[in-house]
PDB file of N, H, CA, C and O in Angstrom:
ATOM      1  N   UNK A   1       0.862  -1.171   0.000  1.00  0.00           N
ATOM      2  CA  UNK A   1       0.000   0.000   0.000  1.00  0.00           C
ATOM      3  C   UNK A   1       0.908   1.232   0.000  1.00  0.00           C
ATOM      4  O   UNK A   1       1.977   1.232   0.610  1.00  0.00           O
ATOM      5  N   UNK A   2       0.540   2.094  -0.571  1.00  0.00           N
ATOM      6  H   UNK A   2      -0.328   2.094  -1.067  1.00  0.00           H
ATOM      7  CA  UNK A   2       1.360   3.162  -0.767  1.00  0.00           C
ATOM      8  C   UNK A   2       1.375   4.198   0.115  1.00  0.00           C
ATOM      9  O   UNK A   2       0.604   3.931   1.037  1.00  0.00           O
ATOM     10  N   UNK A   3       2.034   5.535   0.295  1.00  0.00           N
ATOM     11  H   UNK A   3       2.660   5.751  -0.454  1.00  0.00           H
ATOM     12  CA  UNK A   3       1.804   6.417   1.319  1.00  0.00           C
ATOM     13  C   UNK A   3       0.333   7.048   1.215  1.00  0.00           C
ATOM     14  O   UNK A   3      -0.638   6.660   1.864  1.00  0.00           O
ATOM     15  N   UNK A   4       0.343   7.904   0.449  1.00  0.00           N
ATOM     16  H   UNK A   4       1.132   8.220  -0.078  1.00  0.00           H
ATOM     17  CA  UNK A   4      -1.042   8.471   0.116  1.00  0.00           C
ATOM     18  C   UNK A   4      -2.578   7.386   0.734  1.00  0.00           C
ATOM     19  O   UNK A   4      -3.516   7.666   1.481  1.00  0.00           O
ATOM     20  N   UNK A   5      -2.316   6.495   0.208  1.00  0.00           N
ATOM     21  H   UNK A   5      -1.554   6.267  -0.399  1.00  0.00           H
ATOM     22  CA  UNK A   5      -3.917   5.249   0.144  1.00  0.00           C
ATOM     23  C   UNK A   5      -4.010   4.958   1.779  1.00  0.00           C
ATOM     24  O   UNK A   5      -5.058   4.774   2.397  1.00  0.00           O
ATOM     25  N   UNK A   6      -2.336   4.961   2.473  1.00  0.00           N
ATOM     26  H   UNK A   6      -1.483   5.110   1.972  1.00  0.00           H
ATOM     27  CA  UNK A   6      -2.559   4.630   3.754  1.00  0.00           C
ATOM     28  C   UNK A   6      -3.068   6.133   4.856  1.00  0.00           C
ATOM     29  O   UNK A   6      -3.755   6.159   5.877  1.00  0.00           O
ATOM     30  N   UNK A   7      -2.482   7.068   4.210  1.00  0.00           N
ATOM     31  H   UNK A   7      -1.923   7.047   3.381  1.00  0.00           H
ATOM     32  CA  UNK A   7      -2.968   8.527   4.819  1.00  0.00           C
ATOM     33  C   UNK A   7      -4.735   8.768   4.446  1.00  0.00           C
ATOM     34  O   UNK A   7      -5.564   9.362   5.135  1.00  0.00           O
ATOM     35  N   UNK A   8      -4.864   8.301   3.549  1.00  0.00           N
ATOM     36  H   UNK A   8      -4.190   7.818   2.989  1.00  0.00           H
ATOM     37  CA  UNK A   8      -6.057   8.865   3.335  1.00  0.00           C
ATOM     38  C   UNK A   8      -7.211   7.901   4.707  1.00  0.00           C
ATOM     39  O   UNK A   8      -8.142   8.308   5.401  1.00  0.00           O
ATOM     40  N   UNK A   9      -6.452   6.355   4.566  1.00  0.00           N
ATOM     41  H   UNK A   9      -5.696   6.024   4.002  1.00  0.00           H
ATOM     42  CA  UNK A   9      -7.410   5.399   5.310  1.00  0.00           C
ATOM     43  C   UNK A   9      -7.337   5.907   6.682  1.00  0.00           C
ATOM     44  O   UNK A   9      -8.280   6.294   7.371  1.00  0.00           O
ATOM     45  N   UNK A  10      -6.312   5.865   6.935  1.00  0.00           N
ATOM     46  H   UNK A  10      -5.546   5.550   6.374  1.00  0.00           H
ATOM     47  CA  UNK A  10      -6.265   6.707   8.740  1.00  0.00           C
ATOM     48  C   UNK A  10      -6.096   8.214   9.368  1.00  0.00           C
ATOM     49  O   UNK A  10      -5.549   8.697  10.360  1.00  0.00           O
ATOM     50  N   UNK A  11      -7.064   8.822   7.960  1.00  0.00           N
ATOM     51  H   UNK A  11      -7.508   8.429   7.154  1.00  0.00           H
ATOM     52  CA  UNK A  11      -7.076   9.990   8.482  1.00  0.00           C
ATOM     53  C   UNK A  11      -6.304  10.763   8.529  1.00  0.00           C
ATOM     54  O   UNK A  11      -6.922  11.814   8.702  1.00  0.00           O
ATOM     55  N   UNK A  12      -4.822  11.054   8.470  1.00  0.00           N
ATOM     56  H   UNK A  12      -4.320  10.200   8.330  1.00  0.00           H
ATOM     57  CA  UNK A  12      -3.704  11.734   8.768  1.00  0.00           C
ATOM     58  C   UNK A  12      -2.724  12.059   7.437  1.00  0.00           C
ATOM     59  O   UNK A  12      -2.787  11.365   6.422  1.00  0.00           O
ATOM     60  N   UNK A  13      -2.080  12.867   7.534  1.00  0.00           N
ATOM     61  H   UNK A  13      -2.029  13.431   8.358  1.00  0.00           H
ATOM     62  CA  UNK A  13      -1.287  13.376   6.466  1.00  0.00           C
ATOM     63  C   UNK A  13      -0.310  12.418   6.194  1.00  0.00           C
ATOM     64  O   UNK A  13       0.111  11.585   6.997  1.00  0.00           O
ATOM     65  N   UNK A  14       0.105  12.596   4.800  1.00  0.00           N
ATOM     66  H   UNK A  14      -0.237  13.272   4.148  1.00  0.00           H
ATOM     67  CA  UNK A  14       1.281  11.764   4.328  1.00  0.00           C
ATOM     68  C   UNK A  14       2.721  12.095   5.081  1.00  0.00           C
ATOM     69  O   UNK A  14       3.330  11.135   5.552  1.00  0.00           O
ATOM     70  N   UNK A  15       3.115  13.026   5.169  1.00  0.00           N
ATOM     71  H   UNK A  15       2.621  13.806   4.786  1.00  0.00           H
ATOM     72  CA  UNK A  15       3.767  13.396   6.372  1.00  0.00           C
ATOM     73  C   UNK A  15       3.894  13.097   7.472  1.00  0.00           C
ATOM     74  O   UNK A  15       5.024  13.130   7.960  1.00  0.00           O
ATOM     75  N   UNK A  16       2.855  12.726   8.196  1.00  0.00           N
ATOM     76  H   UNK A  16       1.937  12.698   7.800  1.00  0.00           H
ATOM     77  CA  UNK A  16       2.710  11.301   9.322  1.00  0.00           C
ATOM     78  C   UNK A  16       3.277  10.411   9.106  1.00  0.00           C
ATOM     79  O   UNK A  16       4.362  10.038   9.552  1.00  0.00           O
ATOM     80  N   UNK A  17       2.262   9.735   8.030  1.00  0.00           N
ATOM     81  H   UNK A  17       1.381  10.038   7.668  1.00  0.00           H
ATOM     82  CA  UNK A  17       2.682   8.165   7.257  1.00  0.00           C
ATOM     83  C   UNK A  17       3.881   8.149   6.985  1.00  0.00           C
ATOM     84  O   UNK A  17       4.225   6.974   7.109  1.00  0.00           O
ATOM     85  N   UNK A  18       4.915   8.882   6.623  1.00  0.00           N
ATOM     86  H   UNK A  18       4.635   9.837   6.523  1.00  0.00           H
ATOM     87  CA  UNK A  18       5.934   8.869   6.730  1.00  0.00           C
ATOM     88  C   UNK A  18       6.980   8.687   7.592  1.00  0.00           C
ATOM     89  O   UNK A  18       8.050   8.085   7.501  1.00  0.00           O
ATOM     90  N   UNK A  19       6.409   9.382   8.513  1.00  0.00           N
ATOM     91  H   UNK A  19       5.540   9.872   8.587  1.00  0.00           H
ATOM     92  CA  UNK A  19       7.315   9.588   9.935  1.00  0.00           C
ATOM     93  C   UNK A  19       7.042   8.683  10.790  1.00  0.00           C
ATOM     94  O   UNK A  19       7.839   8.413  11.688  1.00  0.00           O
ATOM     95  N   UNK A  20       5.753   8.003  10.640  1.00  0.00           N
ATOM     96  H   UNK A  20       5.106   8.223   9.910  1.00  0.00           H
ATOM     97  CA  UNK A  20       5.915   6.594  11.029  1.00  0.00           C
ATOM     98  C   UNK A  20       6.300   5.741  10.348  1.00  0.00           C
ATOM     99  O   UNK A  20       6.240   4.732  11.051  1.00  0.00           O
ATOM    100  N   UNK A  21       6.545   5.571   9.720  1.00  0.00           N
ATOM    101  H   UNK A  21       6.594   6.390   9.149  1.00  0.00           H
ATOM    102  CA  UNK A  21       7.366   4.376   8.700  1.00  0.00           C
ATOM    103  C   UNK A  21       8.478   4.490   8.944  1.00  0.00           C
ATOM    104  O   UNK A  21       9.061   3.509   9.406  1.00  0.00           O
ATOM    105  N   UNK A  22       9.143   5.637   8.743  1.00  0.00           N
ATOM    106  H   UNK A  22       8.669   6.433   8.367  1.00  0.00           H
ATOM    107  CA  UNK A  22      10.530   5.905   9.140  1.00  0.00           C
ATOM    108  C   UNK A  22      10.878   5.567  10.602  1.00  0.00           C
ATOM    109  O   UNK A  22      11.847   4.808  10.610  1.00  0.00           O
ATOM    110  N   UNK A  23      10.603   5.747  11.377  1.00  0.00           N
ATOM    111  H   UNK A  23       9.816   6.363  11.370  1.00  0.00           H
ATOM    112  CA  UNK A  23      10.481   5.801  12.920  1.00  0.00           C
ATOM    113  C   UNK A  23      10.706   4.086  13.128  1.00  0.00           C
ATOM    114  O   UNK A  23      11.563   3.560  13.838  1.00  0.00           O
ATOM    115  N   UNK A  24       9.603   3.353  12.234  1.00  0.00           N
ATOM    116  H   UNK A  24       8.907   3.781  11.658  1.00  0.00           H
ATOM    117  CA  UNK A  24       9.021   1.839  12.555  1.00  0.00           C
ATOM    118  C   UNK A  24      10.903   1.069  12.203  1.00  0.00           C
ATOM    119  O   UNK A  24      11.729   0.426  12.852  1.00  0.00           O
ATOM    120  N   UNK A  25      10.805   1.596  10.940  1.00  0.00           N
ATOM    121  H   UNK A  25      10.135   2.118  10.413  1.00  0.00           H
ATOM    122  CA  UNK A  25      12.311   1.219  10.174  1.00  0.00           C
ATOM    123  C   UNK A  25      12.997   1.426  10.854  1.00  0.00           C
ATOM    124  O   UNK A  25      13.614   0.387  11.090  1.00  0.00           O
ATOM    125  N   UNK A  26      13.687   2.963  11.947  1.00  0.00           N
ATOM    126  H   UNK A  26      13.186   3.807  11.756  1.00  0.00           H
ATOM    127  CA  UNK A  26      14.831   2.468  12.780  1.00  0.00           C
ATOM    128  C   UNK A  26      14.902   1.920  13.999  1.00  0.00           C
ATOM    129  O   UNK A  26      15.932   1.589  14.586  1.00  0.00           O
ATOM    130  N   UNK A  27      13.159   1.774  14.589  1.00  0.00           N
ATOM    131  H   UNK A  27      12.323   2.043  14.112  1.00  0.00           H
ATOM    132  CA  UNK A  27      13.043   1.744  15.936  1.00  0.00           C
ATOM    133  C   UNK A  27      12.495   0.534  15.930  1.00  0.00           C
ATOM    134  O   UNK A  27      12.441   0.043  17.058  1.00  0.00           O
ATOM    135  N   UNK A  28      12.021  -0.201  14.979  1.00  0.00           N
ATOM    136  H   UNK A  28      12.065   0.198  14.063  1.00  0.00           H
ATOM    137  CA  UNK A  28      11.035  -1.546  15.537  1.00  0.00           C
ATOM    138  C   UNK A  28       9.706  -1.004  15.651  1.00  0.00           C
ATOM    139  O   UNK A  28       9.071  -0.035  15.235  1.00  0.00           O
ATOM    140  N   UNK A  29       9.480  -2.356  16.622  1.00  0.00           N
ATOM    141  H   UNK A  29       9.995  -3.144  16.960  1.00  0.00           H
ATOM    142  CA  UNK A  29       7.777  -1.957  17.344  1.00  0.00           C
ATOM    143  C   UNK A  29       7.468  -0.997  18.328  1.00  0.00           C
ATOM    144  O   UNK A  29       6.402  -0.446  18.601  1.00  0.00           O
ATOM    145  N   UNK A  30       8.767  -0.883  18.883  1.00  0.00           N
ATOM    146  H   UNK A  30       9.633  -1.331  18.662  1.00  0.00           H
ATOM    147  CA  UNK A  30       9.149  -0.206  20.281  1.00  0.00           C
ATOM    148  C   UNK A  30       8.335   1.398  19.671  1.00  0.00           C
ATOM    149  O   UNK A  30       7.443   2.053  20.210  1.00  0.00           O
ATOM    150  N   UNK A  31       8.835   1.562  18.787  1.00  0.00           N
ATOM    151  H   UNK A  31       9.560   1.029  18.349  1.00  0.00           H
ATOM    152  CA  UNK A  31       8.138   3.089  17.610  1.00  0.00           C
ATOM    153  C   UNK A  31       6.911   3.593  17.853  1.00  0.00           C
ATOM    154  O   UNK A  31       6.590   4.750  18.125  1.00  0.00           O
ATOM    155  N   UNK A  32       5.935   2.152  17.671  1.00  0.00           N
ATOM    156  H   UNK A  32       6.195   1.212  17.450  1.00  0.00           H
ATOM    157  CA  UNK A  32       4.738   2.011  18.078  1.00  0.00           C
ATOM    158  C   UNK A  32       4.011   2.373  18.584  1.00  0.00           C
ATOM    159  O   UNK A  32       2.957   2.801  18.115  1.00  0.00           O
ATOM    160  N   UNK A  33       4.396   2.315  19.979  1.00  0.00           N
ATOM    161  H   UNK A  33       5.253   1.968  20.360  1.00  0.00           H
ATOM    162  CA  UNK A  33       3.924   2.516  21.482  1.00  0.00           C
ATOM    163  C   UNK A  33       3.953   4.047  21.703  1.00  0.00           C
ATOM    164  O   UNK A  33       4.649   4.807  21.029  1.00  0.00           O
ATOM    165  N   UNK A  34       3.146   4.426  22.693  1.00  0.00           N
ATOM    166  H   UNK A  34       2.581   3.809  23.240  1.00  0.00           H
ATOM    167  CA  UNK A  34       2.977   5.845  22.882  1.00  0.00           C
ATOM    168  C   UNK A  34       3.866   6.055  23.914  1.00  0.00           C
ATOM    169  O   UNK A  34       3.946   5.530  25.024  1.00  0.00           O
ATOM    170  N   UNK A  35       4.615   7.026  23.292  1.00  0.00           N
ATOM    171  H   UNK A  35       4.551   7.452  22.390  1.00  0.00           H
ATOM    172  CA  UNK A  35       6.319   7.303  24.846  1.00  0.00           C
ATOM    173  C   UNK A  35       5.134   9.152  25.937  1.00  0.00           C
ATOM    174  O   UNK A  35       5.216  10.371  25.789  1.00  0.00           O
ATOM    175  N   UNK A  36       4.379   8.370  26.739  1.00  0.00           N
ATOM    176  H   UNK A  36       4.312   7.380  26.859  1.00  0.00           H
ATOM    177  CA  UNK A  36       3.434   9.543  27.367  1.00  0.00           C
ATOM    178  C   UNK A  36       4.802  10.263  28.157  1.00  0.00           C
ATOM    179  O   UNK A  36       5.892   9.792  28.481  1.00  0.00           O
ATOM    180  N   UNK A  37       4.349  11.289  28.265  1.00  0.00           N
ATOM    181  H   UNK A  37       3.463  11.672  28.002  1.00  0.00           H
ATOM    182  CA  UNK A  37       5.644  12.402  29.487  1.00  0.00           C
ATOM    183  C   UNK A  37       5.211  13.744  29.184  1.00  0.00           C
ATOM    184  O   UNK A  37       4.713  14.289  28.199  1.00  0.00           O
ATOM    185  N   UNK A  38       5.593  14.139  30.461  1.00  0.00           N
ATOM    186  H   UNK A  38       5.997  13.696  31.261  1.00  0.00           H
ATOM    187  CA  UNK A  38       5.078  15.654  31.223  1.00  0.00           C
ATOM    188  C   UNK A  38       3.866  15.740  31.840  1.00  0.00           C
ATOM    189  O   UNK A  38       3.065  14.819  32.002  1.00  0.00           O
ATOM    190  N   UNK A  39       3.739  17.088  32.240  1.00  0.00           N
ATOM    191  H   UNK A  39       4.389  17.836  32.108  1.00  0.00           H
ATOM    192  CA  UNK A  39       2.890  16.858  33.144  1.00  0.00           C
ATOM    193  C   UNK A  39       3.510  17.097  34.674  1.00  0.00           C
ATOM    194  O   UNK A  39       4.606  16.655  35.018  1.00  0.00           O
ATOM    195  N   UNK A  40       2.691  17.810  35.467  1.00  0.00           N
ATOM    196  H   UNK A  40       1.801  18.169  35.187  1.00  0.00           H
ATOM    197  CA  UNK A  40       3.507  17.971  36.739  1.00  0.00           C
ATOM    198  C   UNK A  40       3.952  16.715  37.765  1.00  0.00           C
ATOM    199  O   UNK A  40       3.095  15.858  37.979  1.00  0.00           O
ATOM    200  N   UNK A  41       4.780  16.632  38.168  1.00  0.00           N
ATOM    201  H   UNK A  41       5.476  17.328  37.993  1.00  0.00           H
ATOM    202  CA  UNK A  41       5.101  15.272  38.423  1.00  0.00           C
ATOM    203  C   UNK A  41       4.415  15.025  40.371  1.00  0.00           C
ATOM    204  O   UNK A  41       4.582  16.000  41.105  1.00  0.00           O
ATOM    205  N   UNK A  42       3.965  14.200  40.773  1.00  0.00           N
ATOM    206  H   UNK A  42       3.830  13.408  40.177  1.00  0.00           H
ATOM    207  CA  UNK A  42       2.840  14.003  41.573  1.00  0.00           C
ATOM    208  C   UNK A  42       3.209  14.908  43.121  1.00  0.00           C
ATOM    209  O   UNK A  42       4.280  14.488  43.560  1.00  0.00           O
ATOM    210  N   UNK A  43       2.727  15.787  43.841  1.00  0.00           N
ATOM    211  H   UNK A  43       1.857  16.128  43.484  1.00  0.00           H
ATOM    212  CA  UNK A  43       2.437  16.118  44.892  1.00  0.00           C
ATOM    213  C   UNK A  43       3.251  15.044  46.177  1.00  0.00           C
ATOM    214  O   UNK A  43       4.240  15.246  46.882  1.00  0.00           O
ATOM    215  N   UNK A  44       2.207  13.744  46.050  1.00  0.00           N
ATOM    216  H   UNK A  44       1.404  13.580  45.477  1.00  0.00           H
ATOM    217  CA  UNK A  44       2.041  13.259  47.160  1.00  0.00           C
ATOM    218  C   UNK A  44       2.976  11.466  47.011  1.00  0.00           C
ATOM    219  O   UNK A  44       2.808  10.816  45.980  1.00  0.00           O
ATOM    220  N   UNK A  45       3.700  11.023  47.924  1.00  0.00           N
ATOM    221  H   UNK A  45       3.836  11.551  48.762  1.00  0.00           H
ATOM    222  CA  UNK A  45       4.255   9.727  47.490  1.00  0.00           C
ATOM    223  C   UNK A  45       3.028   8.876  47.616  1.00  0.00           C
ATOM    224  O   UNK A  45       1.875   9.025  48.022  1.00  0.00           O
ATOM    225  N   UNK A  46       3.670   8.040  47.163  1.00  0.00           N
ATOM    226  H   UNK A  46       4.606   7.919  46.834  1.00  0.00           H
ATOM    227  CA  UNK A  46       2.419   6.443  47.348  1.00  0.00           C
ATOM    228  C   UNK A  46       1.603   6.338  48.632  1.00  0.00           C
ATOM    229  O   UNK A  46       0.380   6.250  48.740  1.00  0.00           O
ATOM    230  N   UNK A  47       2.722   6.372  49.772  1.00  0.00           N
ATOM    231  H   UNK A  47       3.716   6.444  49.685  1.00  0.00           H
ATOM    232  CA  UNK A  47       2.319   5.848  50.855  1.00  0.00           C
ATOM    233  C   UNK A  47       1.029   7.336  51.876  1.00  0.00           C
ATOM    234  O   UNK A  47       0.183   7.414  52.766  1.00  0.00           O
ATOM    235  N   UNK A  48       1.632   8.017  51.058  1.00  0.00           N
ATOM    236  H   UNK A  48       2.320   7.954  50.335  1.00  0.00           H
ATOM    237  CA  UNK A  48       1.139   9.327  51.720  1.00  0.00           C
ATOM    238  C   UNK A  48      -0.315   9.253  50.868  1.00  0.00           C
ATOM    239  O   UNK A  48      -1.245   9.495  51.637  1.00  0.00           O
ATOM    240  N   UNK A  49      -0.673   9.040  49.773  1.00  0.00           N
ATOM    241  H   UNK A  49       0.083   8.843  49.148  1.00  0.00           H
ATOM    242  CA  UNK A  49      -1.874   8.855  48.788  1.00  0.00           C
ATOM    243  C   UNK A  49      -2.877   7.348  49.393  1.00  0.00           C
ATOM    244  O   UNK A  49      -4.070   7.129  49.182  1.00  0.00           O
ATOM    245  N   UNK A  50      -2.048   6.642  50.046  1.00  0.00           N
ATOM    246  H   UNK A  50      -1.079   6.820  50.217  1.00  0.00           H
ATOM    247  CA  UNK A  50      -3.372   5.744  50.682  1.00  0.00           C
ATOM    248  C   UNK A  50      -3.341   6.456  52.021  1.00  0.00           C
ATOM    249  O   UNK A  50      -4.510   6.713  52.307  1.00  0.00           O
ATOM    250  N   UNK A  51      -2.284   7.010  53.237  1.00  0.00           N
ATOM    251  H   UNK A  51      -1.334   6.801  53.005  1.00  0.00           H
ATOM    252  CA  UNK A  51      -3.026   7.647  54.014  1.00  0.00           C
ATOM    253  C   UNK A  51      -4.191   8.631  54.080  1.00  0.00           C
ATOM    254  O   UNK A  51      -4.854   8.768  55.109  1.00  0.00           O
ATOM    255  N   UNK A  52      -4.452   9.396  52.823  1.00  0.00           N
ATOM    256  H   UNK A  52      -3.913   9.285  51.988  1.00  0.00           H
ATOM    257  CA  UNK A  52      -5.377  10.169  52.360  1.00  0.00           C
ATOM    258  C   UNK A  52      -6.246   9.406  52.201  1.00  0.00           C
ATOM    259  O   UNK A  52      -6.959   9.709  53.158  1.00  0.00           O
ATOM    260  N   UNK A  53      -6.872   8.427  51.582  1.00  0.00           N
ATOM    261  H   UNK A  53      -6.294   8.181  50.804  1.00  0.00           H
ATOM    262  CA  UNK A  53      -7.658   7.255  50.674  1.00  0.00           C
ATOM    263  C   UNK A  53      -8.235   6.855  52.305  1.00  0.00           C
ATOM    264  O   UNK A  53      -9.346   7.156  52.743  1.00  0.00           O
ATOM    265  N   UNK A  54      -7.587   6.404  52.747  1.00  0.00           N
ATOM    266  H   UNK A  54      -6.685   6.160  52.392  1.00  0.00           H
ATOM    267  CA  UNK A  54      -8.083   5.591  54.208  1.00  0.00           C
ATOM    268  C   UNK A  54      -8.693   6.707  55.113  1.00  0.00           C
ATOM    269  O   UNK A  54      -9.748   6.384  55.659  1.00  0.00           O
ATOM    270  N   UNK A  55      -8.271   7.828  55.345  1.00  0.00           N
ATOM    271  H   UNK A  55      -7.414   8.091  54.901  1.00  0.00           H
ATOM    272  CA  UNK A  55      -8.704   9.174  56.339  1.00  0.00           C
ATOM    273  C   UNK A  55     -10.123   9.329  55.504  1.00  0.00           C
ATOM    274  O   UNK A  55     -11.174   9.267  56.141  1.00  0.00           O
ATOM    275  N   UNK A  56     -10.144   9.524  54.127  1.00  0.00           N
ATOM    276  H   UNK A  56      -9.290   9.575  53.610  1.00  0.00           H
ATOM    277  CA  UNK A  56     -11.114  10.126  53.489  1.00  0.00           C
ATOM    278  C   UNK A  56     -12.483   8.925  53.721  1.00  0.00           C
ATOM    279  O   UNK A  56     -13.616   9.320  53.994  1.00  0.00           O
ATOM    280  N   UNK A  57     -12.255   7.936  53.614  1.00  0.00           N
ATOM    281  H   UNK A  57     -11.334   7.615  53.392  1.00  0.00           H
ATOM    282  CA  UNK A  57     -13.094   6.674  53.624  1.00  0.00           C
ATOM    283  C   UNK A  57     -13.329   6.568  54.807  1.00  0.00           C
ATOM    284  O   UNK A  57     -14.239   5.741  54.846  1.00  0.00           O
ATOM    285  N   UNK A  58     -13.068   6.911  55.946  1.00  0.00           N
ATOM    286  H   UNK A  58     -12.328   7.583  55.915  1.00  0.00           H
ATOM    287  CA  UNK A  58     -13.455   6.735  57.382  1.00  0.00           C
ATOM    288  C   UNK A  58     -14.588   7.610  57.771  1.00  0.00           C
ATOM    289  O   UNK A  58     -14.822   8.676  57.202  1.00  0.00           O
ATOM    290  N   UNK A  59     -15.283   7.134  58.749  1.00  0.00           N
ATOM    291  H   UNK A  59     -15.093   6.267  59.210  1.00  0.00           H
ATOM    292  CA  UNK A  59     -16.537   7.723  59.012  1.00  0.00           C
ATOM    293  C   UNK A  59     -16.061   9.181  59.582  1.00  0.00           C
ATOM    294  O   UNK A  59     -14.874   9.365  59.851  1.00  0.00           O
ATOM    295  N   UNK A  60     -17.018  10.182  59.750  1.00  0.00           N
ATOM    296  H   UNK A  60     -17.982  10.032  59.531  1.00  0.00           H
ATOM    297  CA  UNK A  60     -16.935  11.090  59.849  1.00  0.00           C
ATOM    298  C   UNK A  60     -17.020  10.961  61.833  1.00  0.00           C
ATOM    299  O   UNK A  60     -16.446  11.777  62.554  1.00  0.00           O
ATOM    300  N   UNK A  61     -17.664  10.043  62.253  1.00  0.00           N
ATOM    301  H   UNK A  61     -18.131   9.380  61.668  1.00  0.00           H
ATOM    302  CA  UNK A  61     -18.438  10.164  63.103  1.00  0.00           C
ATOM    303  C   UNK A  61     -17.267   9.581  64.379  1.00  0.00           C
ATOM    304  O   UNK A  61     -17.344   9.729  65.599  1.00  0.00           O
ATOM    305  N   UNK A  62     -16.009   8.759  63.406  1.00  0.00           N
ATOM    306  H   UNK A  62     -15.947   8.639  62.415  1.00  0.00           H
ATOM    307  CA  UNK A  62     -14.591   8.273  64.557  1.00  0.00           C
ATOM    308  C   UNK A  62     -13.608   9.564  64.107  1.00  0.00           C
ATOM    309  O   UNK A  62     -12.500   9.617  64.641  1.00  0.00           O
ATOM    310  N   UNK A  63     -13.898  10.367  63.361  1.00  0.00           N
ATOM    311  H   UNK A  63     -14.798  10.324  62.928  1.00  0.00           H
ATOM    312  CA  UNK A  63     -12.934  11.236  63.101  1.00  0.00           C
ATOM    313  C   UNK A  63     -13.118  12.424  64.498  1.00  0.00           C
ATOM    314  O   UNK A  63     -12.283  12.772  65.333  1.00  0.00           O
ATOM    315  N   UNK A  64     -14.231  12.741  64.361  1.00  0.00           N
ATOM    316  H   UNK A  64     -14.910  12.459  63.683  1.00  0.00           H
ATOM    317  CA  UNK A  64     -14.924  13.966  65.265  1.00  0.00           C
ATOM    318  C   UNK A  64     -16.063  13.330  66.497  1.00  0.00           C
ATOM    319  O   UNK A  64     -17.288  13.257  66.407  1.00  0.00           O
ATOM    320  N   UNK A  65     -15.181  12.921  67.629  1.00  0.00           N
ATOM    321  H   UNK A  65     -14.185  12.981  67.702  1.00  0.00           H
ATOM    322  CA  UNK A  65     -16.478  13.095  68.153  1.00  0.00           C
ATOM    323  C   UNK A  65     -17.254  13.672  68.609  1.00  0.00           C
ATOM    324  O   UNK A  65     -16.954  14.859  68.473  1.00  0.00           O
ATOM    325  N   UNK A  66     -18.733  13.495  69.441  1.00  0.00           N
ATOM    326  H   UNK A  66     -18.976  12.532  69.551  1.00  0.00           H
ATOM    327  CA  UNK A  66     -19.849  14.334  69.226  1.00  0.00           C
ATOM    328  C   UNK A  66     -19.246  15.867  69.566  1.00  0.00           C
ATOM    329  O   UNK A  66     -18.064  16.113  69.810  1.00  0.00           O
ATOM    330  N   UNK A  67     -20.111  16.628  69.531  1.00  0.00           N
ATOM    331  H   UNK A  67     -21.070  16.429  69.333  1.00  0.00           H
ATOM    332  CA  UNK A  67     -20.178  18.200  69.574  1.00  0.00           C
ATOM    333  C   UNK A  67     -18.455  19.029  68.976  1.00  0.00           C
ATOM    334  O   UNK A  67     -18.225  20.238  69.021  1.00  0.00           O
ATOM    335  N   UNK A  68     -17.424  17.871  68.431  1.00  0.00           N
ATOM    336  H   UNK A  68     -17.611  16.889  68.394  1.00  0.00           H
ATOM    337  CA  UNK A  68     -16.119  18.498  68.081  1.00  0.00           C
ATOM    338  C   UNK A  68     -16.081  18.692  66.865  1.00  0.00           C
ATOM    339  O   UNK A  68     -15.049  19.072  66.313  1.00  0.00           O
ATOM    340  N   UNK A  69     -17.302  18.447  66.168  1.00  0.00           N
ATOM    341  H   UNK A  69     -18.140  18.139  66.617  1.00  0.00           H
ATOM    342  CA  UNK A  69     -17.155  18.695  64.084  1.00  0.00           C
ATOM    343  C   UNK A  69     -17.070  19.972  63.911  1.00  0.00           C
ATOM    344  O   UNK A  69     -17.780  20.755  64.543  1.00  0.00           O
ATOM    345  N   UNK A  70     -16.039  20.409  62.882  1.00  0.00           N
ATOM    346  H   UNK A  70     -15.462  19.773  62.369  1.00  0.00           H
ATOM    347  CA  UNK A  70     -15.785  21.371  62.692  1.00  0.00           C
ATOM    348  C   UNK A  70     -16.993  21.858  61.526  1.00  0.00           C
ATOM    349  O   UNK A  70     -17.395  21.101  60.642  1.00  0.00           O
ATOM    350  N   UNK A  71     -17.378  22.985  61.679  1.00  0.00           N
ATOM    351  H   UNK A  71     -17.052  23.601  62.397  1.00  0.00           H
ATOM    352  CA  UNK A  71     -18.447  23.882  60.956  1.00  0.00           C
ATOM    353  C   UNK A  71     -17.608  24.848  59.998  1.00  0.00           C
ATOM    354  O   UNK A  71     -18.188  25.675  59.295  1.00  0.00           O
TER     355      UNK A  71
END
């Protein structure tokens, strides 16, 4: 299949189709795959993200007892 017939089928410019082909040719399959990155990198560690998860999931009612809920 040629460049053009394959740009037209998936939507995208021949210029794509290209640059993936080329890409496939020096890189393999590895080419393929989506390389995701950026983005702010996370706040909170792991262990600190289930202490949150577990506080948040707990009743309100062992957090505060009576007459100490904050308004």
């Amino acid at each position: 299949m040629d460049v053009p017939a394959i740009a037209k089928v998936a939507f995208t410019s021949e210029d794509r189709v290209r640059d993936v082909i080329r890409n496939f040719n020096a890189d393999g399959f590895g080419s393929l795959y989506p390389k995701y990155r950026g983005g702010r990198p996370p706040k909170f560690t792991l262990p600190q993200r289930r202490e949150i998860k577990k506080i948040a999931r707990t009743c309100q009612a062992r957090l505060w007892p009576k007459g100490n809920r904050p308004r």
